[in-house]
C-alpha positions in Angstrom: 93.1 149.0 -8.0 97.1 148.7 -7.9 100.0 146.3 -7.1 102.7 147.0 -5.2 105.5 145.3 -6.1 108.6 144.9 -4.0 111.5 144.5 -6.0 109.5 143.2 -8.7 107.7 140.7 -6.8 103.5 141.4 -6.4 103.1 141.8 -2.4 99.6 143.5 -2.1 96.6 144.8 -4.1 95.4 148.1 -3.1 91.2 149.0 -3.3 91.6 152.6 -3.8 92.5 155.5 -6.6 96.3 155.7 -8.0 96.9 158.7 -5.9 95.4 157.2 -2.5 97.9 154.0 -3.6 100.7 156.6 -3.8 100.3 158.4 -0.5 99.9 155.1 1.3 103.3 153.6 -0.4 104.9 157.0 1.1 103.7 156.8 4.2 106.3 156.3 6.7 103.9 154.1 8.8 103.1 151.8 6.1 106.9 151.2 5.4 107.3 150.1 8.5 104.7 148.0 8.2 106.4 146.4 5.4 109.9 146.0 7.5 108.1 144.4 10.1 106.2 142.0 8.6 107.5 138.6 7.8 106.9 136.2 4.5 108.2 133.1 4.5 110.3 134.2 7.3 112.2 136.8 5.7 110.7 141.1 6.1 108.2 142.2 3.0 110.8 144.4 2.6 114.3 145.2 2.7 114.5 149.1 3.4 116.2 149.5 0.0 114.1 147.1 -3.0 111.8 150.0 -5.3 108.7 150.1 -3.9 105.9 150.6 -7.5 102.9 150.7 -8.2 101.3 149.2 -11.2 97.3 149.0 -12.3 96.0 145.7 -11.0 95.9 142.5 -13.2 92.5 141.1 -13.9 93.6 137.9 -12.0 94.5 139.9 -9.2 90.9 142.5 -8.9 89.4 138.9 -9.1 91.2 138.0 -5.9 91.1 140.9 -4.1 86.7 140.9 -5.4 87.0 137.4 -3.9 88.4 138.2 -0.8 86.0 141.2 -0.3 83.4 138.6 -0.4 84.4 136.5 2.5 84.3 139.6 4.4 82.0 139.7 7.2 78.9 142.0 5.9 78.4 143.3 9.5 82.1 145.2 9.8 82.0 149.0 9.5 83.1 150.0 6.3 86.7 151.9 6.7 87.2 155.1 4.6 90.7 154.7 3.0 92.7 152.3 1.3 92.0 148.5 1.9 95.2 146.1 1.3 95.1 142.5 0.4 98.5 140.9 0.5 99.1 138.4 -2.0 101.8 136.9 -0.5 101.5 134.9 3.0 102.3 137.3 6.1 102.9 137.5 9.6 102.9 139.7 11.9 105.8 139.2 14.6 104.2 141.2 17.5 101.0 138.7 17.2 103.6 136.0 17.4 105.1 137.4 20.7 101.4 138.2 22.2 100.8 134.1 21.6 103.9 133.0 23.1 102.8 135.2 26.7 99.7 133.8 27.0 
């Protein structure tokens, strides 16, 4: 498991190998991801802070173990990369779909 850190700040732990980790930090989609979503009001990320990847701490595999755990057993399994933030998000477009209801 790795951290990526956003201008030295943990955002998300990442379930997968280092070079899975990798292509999903590169990956256009997942950048803009990060502009988009919000954290205490303000984007993950900038555009501009380094985006790394370090191994996991053990306080954070026990988190993300933790948070596997309060999954619901009946979902499909994905294949790929599973990302658990480690900072409070939110996602903007949800915020617009409740505000049209």
């Amino acid at each position: 498991m790795f951290t990526l850190e956003i201008g030295g700040r943990p955002i998300a732990v990442i379930g997968t190998e280092e070079e899975d980790a990798q292509d999903l930090v590169a990956n256009p989609a997942f950048r803009e991801d990060l502009l988009r979503l919000l954290s205490d009001d303000q984007p993950l990320w900038d555009g501009q802070a380094e985006l790394r990847l370090r191994p996991a701490t053990e306080e954070e595999i026990a988190e993300f173990d933790e948070s596997e755990d309060d999954e619901d057993e009946e979902e499909d399994e994905e294949e790929g990369a599973v990302v658990l933030f480690l900072v409070p998000i939110m996602d903007p477009d949800d915020e617009e779909d409740e505000d049209e209801a």
